[in-house]
C-alpha positions in Angstrom: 24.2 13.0 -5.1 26.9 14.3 -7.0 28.9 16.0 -3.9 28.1 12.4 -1.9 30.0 10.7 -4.8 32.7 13.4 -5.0 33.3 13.0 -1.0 34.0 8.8 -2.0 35.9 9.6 -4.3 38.2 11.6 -2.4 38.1 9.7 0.6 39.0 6.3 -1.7 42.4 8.4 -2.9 43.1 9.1 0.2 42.8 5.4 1.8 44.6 3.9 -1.0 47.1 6.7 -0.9 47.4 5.7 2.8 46.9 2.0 2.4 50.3 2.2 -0.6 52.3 4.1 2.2 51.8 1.5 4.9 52.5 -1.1 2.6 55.7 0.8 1.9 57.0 1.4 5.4 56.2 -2.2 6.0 58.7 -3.0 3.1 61.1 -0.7 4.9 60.7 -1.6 8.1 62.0 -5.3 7.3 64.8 -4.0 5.1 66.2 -2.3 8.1 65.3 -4.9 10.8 67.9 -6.5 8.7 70.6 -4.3 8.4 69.6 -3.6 12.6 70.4 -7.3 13.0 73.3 -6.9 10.9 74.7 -3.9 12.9 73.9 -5.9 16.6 76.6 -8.5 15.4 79.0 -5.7 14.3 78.4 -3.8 17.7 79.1 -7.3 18.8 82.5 -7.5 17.5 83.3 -3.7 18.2 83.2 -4.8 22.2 84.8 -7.3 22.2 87.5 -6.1 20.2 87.8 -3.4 23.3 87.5 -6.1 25.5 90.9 -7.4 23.9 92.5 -3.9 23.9 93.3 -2.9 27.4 94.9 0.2 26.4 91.1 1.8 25.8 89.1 2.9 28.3 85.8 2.5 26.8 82.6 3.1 28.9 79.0 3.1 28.1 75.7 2.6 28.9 73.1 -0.4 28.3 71.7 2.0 25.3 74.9 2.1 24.0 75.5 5.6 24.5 79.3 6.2 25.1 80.1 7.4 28.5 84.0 8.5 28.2 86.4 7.0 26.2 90.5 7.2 26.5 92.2 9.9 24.0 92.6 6.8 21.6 89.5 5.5 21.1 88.0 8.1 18.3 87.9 5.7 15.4 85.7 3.2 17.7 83.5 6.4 19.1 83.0 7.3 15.1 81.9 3.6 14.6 79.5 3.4 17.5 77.9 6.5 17.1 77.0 5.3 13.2 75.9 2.3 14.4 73.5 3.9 17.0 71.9 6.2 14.2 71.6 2.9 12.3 69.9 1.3 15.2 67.4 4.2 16.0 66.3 4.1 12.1 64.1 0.8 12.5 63.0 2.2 15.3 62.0 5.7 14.3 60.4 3.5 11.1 58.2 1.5 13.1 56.8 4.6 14.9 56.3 6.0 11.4 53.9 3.0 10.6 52.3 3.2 13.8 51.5 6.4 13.4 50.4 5.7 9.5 48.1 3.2 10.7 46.8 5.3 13.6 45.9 8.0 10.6 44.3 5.3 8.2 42.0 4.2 11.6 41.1 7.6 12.3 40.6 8.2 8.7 38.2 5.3 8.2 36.2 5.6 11.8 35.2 8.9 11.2 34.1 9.0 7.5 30.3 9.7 6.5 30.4 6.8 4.4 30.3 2.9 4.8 33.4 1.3 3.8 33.9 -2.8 4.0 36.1 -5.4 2.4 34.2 -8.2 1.3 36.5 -11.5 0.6 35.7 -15.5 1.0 31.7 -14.2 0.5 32.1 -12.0 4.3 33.0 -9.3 5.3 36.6 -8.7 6.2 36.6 -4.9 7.5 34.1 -2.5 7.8 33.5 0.6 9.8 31.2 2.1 12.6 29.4 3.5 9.7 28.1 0.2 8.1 26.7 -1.1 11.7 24.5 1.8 12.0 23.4 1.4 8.4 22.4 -2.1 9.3 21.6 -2.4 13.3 23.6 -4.9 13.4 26.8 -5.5 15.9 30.1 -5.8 14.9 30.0 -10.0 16.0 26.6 -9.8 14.3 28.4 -8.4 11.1 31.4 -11.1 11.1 29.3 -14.2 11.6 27.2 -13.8 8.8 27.6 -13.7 4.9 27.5 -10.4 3.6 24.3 -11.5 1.1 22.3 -12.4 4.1 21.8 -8.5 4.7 20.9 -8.4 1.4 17.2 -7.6 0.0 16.1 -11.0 -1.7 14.9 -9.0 -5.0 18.7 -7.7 -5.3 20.6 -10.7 -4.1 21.6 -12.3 -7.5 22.7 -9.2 -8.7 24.6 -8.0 -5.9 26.6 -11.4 -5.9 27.0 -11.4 -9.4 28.6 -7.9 -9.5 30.9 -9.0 -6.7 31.9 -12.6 -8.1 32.6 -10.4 -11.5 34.5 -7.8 -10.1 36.7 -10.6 -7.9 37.3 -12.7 -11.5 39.1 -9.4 -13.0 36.0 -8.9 -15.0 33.7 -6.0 -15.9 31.4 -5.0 -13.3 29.5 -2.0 -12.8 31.4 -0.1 -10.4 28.6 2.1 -9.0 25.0 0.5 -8.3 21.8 1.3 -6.1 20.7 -2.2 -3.9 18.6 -2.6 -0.9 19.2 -4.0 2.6 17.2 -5.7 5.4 18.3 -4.1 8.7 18.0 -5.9 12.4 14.4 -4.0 12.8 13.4 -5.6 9.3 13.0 -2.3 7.6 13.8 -1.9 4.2 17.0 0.7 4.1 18.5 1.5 0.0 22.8 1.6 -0.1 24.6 3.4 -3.2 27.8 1.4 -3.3 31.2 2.5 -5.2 33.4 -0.9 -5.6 37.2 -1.7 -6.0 39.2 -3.8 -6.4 41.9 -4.7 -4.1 44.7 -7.3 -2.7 43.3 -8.1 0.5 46.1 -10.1 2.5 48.0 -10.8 -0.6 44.5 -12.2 -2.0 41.6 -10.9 -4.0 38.6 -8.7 -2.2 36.7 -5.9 -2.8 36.5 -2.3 -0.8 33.4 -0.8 -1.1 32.0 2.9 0.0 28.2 3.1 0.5 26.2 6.0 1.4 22.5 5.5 2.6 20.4 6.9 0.2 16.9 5.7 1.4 15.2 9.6 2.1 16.9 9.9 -1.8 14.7 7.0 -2.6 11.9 7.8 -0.3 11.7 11.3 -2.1 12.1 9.2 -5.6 8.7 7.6 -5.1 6.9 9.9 -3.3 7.5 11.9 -6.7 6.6 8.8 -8.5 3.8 8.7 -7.0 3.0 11.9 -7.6 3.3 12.3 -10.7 1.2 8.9 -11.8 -0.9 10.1 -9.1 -1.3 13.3 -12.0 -0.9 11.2 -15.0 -3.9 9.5 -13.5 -6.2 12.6 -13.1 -5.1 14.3 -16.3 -6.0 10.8 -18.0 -9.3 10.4 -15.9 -9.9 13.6 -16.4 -9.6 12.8 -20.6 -12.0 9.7 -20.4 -14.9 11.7 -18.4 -14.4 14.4 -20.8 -14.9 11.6 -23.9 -17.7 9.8 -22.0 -19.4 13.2 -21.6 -18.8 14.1 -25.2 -20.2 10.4 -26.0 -23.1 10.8 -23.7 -23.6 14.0 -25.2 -23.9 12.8 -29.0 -25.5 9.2 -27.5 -28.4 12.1 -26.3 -28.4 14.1 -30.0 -28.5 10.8 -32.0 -31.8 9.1 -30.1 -33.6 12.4 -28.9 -33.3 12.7 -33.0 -36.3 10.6 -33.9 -38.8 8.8 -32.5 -38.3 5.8 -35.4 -35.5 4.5 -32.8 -34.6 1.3 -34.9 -33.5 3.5 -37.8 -30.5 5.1 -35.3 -29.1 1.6 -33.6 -26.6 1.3 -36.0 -25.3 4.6 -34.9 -25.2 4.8 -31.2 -23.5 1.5 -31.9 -20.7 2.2 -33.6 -20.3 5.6 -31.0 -20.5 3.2 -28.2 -17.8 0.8 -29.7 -15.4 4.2 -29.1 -15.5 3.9 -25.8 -16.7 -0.2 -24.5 -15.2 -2.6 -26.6 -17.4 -5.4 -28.1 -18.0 -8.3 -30.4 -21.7 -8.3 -29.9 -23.8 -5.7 -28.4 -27.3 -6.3 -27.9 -30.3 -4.3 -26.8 -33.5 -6.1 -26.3 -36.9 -5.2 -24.8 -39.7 -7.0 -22.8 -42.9 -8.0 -24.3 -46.4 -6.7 -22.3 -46.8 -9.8 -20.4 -43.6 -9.1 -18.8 -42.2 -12.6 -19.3 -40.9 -12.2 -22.6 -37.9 -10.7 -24.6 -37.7 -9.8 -28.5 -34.1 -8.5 -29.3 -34.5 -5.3 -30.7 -31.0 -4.3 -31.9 -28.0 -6.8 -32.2 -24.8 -6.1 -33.6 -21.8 -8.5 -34.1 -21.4 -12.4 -34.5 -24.8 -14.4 -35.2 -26.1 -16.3 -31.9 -28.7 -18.4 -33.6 -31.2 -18.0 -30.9 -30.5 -14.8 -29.7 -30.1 -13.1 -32.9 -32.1 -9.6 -33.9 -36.1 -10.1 -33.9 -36.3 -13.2 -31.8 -38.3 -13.9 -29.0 -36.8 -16.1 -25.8 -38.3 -16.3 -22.1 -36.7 -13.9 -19.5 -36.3 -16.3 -17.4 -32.9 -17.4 -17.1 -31.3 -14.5 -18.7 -28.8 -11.5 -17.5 -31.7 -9.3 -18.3 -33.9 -10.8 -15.7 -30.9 -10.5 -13.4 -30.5 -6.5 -14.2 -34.0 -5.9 -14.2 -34.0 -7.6 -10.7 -31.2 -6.2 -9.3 -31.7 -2.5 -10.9 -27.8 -2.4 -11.8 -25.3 -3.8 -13.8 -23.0 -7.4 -13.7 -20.2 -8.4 -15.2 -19.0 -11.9 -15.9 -16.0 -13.1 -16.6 -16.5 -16.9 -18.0 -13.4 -19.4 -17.0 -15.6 -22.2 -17.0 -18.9 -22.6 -19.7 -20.7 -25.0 -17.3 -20.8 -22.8 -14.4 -22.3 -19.7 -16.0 -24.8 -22.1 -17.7 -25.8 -23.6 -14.8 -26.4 -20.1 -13.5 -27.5 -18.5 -16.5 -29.2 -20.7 -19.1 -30.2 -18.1 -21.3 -26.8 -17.5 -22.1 -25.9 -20.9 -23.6 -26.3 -19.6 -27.4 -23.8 -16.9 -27.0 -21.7 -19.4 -24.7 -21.4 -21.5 -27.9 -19.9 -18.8 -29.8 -16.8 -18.2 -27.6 -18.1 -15.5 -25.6 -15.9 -15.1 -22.6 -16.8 -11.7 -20.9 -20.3 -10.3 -20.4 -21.5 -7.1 -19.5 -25.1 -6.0 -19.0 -27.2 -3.2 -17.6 -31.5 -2.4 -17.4 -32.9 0.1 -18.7 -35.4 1.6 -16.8 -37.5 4.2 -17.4 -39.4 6.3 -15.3 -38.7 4.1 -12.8 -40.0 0.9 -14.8 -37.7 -1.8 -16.4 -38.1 -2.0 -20.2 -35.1 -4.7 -20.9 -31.6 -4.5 -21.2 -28.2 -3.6 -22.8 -25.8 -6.0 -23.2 -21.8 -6.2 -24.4 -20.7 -9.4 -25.3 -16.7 -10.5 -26.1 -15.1 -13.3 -27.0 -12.0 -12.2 -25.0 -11.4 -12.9 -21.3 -10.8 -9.9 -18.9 -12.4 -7.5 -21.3 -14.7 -5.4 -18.8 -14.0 -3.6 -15.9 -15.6 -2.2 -13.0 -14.8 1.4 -15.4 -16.7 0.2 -18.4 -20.0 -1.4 -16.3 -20.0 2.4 -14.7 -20.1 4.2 -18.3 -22.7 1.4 -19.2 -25.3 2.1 -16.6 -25.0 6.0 -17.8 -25.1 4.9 -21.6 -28.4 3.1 -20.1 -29.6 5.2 -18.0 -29.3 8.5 -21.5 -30.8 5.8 -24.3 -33.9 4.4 -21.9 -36.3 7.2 -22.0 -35.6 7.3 -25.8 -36.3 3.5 -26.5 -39.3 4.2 -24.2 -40.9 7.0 -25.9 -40.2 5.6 -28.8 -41.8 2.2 -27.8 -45.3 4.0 -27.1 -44.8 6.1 -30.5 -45.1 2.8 -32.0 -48.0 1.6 -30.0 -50.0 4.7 -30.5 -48.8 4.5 -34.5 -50.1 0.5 -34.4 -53.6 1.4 -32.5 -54.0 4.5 -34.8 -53.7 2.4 -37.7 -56.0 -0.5 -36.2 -58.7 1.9 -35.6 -58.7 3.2 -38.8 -59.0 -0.2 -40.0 -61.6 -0.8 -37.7 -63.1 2.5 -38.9 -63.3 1.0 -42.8 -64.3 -2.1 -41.9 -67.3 -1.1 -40.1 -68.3 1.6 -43.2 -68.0 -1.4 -45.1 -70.1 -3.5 -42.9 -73.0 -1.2 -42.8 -73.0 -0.3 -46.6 -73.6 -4.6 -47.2 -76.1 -4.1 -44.6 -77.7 -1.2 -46.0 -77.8 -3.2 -49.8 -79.4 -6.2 -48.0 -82.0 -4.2 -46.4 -83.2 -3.0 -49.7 -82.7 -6.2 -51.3 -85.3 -7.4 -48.7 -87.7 -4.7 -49.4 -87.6 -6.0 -53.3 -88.1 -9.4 -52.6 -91.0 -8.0 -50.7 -92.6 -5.8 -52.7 -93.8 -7.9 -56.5 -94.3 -11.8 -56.6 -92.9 -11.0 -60.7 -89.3 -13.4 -59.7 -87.7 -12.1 -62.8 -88.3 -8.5 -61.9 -87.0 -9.0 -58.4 -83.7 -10.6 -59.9 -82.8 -8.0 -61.9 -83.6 -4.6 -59.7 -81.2 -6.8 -57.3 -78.8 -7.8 -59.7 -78.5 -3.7 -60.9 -78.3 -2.4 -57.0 -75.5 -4.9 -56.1 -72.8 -3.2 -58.1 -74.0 0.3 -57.9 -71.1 2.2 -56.1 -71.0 2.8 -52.9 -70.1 5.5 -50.5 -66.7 6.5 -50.2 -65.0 5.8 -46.6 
């Protein structure tokens, strides 16, 4: 890039240097189309003056070039032979511009680099070079604007650079801008601007060079590297989802008591999925009802920890259903209760996105996980993935630790059952024998007291 803008530089000396000479020989060429006039009407008066002296033989051609002359006549040979070098000056001039202009031409056609005069919002001049930037033909080229050519996203700025730089003012003088060419491909232009006196009149001359593989290359390296950024940051967040999966794994597998570690996984889960409510809630044995379990975040009066709702009508029946995840993002409260009217006590609270995923163990549903926040747009396609997994690590433990507590309950109700029927058989034991005293004397008195002194003898010990 720095040689391309090297080569413009040089090649806008030289056109200026070129463009200040013509303008120069111009000047001198109608100084001495004056003094050539000037010298016709002395030539003028130098002939006839040998017209009226008959004593000179004076002979020459229609070029004015003395054919012979009489032995007197060399004052008037001296004076025509000035005035023919003063003649042939305008002449040899206006070859000199010719051939300056023939140069500039040359010099223009057959440089690398676009180079146009823009004036009046068209363009005045341009090269070869600027019609096979553009496709365009040279009648193609003049009957337009310039902007027309001009990508819409860098119109404005184009236009204002040039209205700037035509007011005297500052303007960038180098600038990057696209074009649409005639095939209505996108083609990028570096442009280097000037400015100039364009028929005695404001007008800019500009030097592009097409830079679109620069630009092509640009973005494919772009590309590349977010392409890398990407992976190196993907490549972070499945290395903290395994390291949260990980510790999710250590902190459940770490008891079977699984309500005392909630608040935990919890907080390690709020690393990773943002929430305002998370919720984890199990169904009851008939199948057709939930008890939240675990809920953490704003109160849902309805729906907070330790209640009981129906399934029906709930995300949980949907995940259980569907065996994956949803996500909802709520623009209007109506629609999603219509849909879902279990949701209608978090809905209440301002809760604009919901995520939620089963758990399933051993291939049976056992209720759901749920993130609730009151922020729209919170969850993604990303976070319902890492979800499912959190789901997918934490069910088994919930499980297990669901039938720990069922054993615990039915271990305790059988020993229960176990007193209560020691209990049972020790009364009936003490009214047996009670019957056999009742049976065995008709003294009443007698029978009252061996009753009333077996009644609060002790027992056995259960």
């Amino acid at each position: 890039m720095s040689q391309s803008r090297e080569r413009i530089d040089q090649l806008t000396g030289e056109l200026m240097d070129a463009q200040q000479r013509i303008t120069r020989l111009e000047e001198d060429l109608s100084v001495l189309k004056k003094r050539h006039e000037e010298n016709l009407e002395k030539l003028e008066i130098l002939n006839r003056h040998f017209a009226l002296a008959n004593d000179i033989m004076y002979i020459y051609d229609t070029n004015f070039n003395v054919l012979s002359v009489s032995p007197n006549a060399e004052e008037l040979i001296q004076a025509n032979a000035t005035l023919q070098q003063e003649i042939h000056v305008p002449r040899r001039t206006e070859e000199g511009l010719h051939s300056s202009e023939e140069m500039y031409r040359l010099l223009v056609e057959n440089a690398n680099e676009g180079i146009f005069v823009a004036q009046d919002g068209k363009l005045q001049f341009f090269n070869s070079a600027i019609s096979k930037y553009s496709a365009y033909s040279e009648g193609e080229l003049n009957s337009r604007p310039f902007v027309s050519f001009i990508h819409p996203d860098d119109r404005d700025r184009v236009i204002e650079n040039y209205r700037k730089r035509i007011r005297g003012e500052a303007a960038p003088q180098s600038y990057s801008f696209r074009i649409i060419d005639k095939a209505g491909e996108v083609r990028w232009l570096e442009v280097r601007s000037i400015e100039i006196l364009w028929n005695e009149r404001r007008a800019s001359l500009n030097f592009v060079d097409d830079i679109t593989k620069r630009k092509e290359a640009e973005e494919a390296l772009r590309r590349s590297e977010e392409a890398q950024s990407r992976s190196e940051e993907e490549s972070r967040r499945l290395a903290g989802e395994a390291s949260l999966l990980a510790e999710i794994g250590r902190i459940v597998g770490s008891t079977l008591h699984i309500e005392e570690v909630y608040e935990l996984f919890s907080q390690k889960v709020k690393s990773m999925i943002p929430y305002d409510r998370i919720v984890i809630n199990l169904l009851q044995k008939d199948g057709a009802i939930l008890v939240n379990r675990h809920v953490q975040g704003f109160s849902a009066p309805g729906r907070n920890r330790a209640e009981v709702f129906p399934l029906k009508g709930t995300l949980t029946e949907t995940v259980i259903r569907s065996r994956k995840g949803i996500l909802i993002d709520c623009e209007n409260d109506r629609e999603v209760a219509e849909l879902y009217p279990g949701l209608v006590p978090e809905l209440r609270f301002g809760t604009r996105s919901f995520l939620s995923v089963p758990l399933i163990s051993r291939d049976r549903p056992i209720g759901g996980l749920h993130f609730r926040s009151r922020g729209r747009g919170v969850y993604s396609e990303k976070e319902l993935g890492l979800a499912e997994r959190i789901a997918a690590q934490i069910a088994g433990a919930i499980a297990n630790a669901q039938l720990f507590a069922e054993l615990k309950n039915t271990e305790a109700a059988f020993r229960r059952s176990e007193r209560e029927a020691k209990q049972l058989a020790r009364e009936n034991a003490i009214m047996a024998e009670i019957g056999e005293i009742l049976c065995s004397t008709l003294n009443i008195h007698s029978v009252y007291a061996r009753s009333w002194r077996r009644s609060f003898e002790p027992g056995p010990v259960c």
